[in-house]
NULOPA-534880 format. One line per 5 residues: their letters; for each residue x, y, z of N, C-alpha, C. Coordinates in steps of 0.05 Angstrom, whole numbers. Example, Ala and Ser with C-alpha at 12.3 -4.5 7.8 and 13.67 -1.06 7.14 Angstrom:
<rovos>
AS> 264,-114,156,246,-90,156,264,-66,156; 257,-45,142,273,-21,143,258,1,157 $
</rovos>
This chain:
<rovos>
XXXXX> 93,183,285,98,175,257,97,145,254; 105,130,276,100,92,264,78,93,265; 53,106,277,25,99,262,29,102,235; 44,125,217,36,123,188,49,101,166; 78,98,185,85,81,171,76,55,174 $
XXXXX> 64,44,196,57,20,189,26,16,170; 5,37,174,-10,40,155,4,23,131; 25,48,118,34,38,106,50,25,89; 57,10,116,61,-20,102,47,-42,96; 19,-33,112,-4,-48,121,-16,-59,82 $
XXXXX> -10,-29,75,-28,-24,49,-11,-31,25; 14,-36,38,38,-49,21,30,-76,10; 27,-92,38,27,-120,27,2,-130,23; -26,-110,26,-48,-123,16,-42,-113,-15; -29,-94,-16,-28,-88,-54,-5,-109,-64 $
XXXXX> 12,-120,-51,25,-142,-58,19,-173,-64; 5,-182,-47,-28,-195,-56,-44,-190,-67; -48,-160,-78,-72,-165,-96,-52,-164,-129; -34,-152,-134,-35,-142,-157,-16,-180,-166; -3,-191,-150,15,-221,-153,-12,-236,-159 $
XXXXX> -32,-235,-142,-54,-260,-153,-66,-251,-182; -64,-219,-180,-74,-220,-214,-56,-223,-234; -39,-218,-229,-21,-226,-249,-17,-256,-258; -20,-283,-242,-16,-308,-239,-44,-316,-246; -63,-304,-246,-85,-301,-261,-87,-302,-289 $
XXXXX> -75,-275,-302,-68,-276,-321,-56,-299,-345; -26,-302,-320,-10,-321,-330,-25,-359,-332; -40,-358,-322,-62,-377,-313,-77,-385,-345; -87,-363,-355,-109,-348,-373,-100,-354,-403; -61,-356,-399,-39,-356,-422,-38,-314,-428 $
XXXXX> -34,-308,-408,-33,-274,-422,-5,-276,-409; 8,-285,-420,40,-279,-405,48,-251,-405; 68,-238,-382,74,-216,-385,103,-214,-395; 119,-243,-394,142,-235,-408,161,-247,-380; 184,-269,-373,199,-280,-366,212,-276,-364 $
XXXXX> 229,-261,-382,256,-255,-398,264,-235,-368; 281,-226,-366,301,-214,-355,287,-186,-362; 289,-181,-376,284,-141,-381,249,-149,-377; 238,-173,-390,209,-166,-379,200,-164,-349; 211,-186,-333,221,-180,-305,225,-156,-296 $
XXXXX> 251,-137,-308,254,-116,-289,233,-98,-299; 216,-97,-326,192,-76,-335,172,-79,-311; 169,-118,-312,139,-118,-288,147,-98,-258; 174,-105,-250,180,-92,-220,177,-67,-224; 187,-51,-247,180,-22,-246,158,-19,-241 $
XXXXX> 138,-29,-260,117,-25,-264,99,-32,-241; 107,-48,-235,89,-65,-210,93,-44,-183; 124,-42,-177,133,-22,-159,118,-2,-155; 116,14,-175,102,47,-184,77,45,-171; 59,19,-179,35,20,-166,36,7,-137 $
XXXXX> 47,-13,-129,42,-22,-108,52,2,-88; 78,26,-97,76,49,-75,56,62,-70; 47,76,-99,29,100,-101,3,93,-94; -15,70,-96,-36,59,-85,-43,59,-53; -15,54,-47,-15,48,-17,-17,76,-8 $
XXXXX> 6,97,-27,3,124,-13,-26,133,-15; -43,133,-28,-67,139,-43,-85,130,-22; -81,105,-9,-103,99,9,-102,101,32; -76,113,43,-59,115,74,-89,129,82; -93,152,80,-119,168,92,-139,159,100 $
XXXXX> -147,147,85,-177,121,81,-166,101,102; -151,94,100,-142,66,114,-140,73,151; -125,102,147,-127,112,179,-155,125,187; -174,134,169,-187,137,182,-213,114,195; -214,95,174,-224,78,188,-206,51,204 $
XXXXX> -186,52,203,-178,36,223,-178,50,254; -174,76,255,-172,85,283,-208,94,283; -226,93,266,-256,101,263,-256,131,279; -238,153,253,-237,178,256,-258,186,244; -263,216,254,-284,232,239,-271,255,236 $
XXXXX> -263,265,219,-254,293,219,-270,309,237; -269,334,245,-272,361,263,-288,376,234; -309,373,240,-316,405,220,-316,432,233; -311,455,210,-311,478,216,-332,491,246; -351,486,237,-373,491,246,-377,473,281 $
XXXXX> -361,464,290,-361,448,309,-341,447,326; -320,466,311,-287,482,342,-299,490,355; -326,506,365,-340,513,391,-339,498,405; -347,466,399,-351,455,425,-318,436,433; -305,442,421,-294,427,422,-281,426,449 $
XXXXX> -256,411,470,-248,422,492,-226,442,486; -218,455,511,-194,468,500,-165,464,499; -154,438,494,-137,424,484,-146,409,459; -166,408,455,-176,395,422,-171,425,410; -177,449,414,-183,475,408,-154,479,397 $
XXXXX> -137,474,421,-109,482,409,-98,467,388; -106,436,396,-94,417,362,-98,426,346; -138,441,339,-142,447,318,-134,474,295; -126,496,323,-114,512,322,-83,519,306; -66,504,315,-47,501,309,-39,482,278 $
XXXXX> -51,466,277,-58,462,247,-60,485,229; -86,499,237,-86,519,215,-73,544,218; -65,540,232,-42,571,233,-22,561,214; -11,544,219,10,527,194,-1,523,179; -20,514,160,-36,505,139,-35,536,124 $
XXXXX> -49,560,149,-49,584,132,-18,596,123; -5,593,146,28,610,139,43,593,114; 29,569,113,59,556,90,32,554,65; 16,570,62,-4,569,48,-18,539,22; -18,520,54,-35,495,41,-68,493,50 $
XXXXX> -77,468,45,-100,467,44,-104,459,75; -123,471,93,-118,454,123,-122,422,133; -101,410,134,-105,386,137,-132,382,153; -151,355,147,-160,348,175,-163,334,197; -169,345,212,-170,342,245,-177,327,253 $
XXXXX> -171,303,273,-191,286,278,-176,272,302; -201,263,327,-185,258,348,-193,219,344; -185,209,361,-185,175,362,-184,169,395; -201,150,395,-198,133,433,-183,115,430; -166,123,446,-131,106,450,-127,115,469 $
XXXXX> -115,95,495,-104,113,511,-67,115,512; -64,113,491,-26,112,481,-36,145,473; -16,164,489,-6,182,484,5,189,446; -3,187,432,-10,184,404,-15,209,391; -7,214,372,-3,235,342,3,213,320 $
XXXXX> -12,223,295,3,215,276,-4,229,248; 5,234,226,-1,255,205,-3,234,177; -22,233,164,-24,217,124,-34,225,117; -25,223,92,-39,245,66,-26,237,47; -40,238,12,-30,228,-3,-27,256,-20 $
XXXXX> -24,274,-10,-15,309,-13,-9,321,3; -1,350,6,1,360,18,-30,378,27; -45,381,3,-71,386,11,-88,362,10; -92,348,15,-102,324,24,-92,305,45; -91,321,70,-75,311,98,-105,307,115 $
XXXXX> -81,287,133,-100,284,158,-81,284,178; -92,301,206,-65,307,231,-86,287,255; -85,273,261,-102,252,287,-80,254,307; -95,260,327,-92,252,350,-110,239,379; -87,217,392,-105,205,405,-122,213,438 $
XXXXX> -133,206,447,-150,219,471,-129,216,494; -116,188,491,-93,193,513,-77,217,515; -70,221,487,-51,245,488,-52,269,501; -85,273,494,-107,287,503,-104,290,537; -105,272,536,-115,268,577,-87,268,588 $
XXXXX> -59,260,578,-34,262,599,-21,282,585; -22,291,567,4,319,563,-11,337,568; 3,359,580,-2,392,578,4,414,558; -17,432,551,-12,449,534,10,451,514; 30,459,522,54,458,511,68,432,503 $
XXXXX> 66,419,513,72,389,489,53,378,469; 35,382,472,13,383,452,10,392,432; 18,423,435,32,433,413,53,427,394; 80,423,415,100,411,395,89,385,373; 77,372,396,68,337,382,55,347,357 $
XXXXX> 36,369,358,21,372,332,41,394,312; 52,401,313,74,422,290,97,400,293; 105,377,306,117,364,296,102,346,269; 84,336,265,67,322,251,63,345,233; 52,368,232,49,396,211,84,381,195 $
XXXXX> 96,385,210,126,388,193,134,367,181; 115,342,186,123,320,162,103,328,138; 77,347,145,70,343,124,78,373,101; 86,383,117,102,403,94,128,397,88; 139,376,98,163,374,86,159,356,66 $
XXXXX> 133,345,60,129,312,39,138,294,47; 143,286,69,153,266,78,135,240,67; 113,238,64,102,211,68,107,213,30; 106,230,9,111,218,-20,147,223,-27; 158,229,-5,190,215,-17,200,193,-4 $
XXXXX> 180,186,18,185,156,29,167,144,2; 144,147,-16,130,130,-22,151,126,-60; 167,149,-56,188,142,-83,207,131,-72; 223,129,-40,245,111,-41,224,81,-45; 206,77,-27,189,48,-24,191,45,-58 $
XXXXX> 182,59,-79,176,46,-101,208,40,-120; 224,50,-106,259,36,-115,262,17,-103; 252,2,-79,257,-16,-63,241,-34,-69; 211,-30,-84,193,-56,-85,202,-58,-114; 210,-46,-127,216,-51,-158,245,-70,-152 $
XXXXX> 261,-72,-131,284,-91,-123,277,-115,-110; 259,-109,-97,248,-134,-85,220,-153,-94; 208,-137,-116,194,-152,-136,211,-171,-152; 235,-156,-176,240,-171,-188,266,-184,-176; 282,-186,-149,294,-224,-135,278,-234,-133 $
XXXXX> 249,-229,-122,236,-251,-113,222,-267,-142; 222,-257,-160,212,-262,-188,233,-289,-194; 264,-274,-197,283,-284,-199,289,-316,-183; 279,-315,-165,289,-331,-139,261,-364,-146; 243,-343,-158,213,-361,-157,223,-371,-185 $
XXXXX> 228,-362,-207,229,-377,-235,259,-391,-231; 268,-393,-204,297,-418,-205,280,-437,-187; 263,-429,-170,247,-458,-155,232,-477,-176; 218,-457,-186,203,-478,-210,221,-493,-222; 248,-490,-230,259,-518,-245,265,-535,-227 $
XXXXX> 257,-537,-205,261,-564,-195,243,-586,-184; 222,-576,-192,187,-584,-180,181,-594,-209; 160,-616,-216,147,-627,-232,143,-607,-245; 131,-607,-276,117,-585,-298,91,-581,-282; 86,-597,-276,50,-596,-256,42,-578,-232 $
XXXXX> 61,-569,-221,66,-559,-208,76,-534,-197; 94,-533,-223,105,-504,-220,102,-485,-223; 83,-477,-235,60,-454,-235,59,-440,-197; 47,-464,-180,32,-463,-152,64,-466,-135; 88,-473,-144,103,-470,-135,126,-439,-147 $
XXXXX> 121,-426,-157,131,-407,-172,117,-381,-158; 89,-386,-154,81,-373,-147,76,-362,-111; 82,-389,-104,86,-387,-62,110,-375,-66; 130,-391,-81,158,-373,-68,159,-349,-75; 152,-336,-94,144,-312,-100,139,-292,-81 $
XXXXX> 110,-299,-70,104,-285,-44,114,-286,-24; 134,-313,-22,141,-314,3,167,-299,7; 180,-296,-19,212,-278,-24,211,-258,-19; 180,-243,-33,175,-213,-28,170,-205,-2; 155,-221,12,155,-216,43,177,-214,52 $
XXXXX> 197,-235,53,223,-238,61,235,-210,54; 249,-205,30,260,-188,27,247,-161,23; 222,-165,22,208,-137,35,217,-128,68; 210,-142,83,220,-144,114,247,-134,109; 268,-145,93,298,-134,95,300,-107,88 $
XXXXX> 288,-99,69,285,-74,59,275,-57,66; 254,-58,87,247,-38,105,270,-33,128; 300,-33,124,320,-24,143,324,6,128; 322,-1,97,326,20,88,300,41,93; 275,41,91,267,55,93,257,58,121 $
XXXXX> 256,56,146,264,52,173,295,75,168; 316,72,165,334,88,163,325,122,154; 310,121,129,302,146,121,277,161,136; 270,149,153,247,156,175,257,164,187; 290,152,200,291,166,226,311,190,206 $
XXXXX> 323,191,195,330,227,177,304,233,177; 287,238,174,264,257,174,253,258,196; 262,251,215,244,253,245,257,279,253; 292,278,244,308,304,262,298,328,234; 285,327,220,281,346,199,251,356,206 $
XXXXX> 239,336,214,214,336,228,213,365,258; 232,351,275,237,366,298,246,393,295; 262,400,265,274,421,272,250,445,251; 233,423,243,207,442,231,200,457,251; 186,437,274,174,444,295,176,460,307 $
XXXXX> 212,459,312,229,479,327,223,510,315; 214,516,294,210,539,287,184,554,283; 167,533,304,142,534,307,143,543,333; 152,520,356,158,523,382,174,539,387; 188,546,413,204,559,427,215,529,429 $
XXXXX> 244,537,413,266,504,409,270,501,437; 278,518,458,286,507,484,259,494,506; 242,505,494,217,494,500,221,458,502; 223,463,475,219,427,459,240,411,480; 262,427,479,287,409,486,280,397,519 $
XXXXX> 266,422,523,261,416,568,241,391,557; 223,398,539,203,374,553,214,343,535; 225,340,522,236,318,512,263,307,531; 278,328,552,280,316,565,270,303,591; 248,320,602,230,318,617,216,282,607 $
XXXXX> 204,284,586,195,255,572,219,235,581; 246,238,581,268,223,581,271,216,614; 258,228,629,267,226,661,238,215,661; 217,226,655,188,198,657,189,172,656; 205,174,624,209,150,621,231,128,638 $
XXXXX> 246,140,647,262,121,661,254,118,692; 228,135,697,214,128,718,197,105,722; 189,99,694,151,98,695,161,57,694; 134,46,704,121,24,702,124,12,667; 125,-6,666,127,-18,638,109,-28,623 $
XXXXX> 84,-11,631,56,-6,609,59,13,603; 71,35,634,69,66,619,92,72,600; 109,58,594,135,62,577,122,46,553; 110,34,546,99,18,524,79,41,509; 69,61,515,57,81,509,73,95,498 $
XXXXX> 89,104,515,110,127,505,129,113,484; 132,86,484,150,70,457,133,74,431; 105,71,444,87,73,415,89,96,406; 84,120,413,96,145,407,121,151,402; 137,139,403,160,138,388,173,164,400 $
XXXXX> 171,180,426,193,196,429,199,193,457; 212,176,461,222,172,489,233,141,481; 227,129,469,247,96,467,279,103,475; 287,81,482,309,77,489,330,74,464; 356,80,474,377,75,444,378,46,441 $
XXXXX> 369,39,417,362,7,410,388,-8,410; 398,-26,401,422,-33,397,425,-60,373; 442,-66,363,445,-92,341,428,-89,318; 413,-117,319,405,-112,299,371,-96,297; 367,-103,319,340,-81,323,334,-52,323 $
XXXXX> 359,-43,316,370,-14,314,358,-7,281; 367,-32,272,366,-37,237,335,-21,233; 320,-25,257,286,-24,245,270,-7,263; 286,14,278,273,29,297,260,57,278; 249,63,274,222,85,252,241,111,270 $
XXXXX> 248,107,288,246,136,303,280,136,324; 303,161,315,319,161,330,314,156,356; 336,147,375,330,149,401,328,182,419; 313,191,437,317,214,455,344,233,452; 357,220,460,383,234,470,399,247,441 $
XXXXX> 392,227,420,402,242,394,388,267,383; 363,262,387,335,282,389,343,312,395; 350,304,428,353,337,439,390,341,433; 409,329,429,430,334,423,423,351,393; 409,336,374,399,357,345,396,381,352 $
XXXXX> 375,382,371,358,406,382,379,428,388; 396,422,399,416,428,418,429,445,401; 440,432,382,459,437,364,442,459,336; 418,461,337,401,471,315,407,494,313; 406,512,299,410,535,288,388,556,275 $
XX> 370,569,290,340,579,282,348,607,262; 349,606,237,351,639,219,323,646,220 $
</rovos>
């Protein structure tokens, strides 16, 4: 899952640069949008709404050519191997039982042990996974990894993260608005346009960065909502052996091969302070304690 979210955040702040320079454009032009206090909080709504939904809109596009995926066509599961067979498999068994459109398939050269699921629907998904993943897990974790990823995308996970994001950029559009029209009164008239407008971007960054604790927080609630999808996919005691199995690797392994398994996000360690604030993904031990405690009707 931090593959999707950093997508998108990726697609956050290029839409935060693009839609601020047009606007200052505008304002440039004399098309003011309005200063005032309530015109302020209209632009952040407004601004908000799009700078989420855009980003959700292009997460797909964005992963497939940043990792330079190709989807799997129909016509081409013959050749596939038989661990590509099962990823692809297992997709549409879920796709058919919760009767959506079948996400698609698509593998990536990475050698980080890697899954990750975006879509700006639920029928308009994409489930990738990477070749590492491919080449060090066995059967049965492979599975989980892919009905874990099925279960963010039937639960919507990526468009109720992209409505908290658009409560959060509509708060952190208009302080930094706020913060930029108190810099300008202290800079020359000449000036304050080009100074109104750095601090601007530079507040939103700022307090964008702060604000991803909150949505970092609501990632990791949907990871154990995630798992306990899965769990009703898998055999739960299944999941639980090999996540702890992952948990005794990891406290074996060399510290390239743990940088893999951090990127995959299910084996990190319990974070602590303030870096806890920004971890996408509970730690292990809370993981299979969920598991533990789950309850299959």
């Amino acid at each position: 899952m931090w593959t999707r979210i950093l997508l998108f955040i990726c697609a956050n702040i290029w839409i935060l640069i693009i839609l601020n320079v047009f606007l200052y454009i505008l304002s440039f032009f004399g098309i003011n949008v309005g200063w005032g206090i309530y015109g302020l909080m209209i632009l952040a709504v407004v601004f908000g709404f799009w700078w989420s939904f855009i980003s959700l809109a292009l997460s797909r596009w964005m992963a497939k050519r940043a990792y330079k995926i190709t989807p799997v066509q129909a016509d081409e599961v013959s050749v596939l191997s038989e661990k590509e067979r099962l990823v692809y498999s297992v997709v549409q068994d879920l796709s058919e039982r919760n009767n959506i459109e079948m996400p698609e398939v698509g593998f990536y050269e990475s050698a980080e042990p890697n899954a990750f699921a975006t879509w700006p629907s639920k029928n308009k998904s994409l489930v990738a996974v990477s070749t590492g993943l491919m080449d060090t897990m066995w059967k049965d974790a492979i599975e989980w990894v892919v009905a874990h990823e099925m279960a963010h995308v039937l639960n919507g996970d990526m468009v109720t993260m992209t409505l908290l994001q658009w409560v959060v950029n509509t708060f952190v559009i208009f302080a930094a608005k706020i913060v930029a029209n108190i810099a300008q009164n202290f800079v020359h008239e000449n000036v304050a346009w080009m100074v109104r407008f750095a601090v601007d971007i530079a507040f939103q960054l700022v307090f964008g960065f702060l604000a991803s604790i909150i949505t970092m927080k609501f990632s990791r609630f949907r990871e154990f909502k995630a798992d306990a999808g899965s769990a009703r996919y898998v055999w739960k005691e299944k999941m639980i052996a090999w996540l702890k199995a992952l948990q005794m690797m990891k406290d074996g392994m060399q510290p390239v091969k743990a940088d893999w398994f951090s990127t995959m996000k299910i084996s990190t360690g319990k974070a602590s302070g303030f870096r806890a604030l920004f971890a996408s993904h509970p730690p292990l031990e809370d993981r299979i304690k969920a598991l533990e405690e789950l309850i299959i009707q």
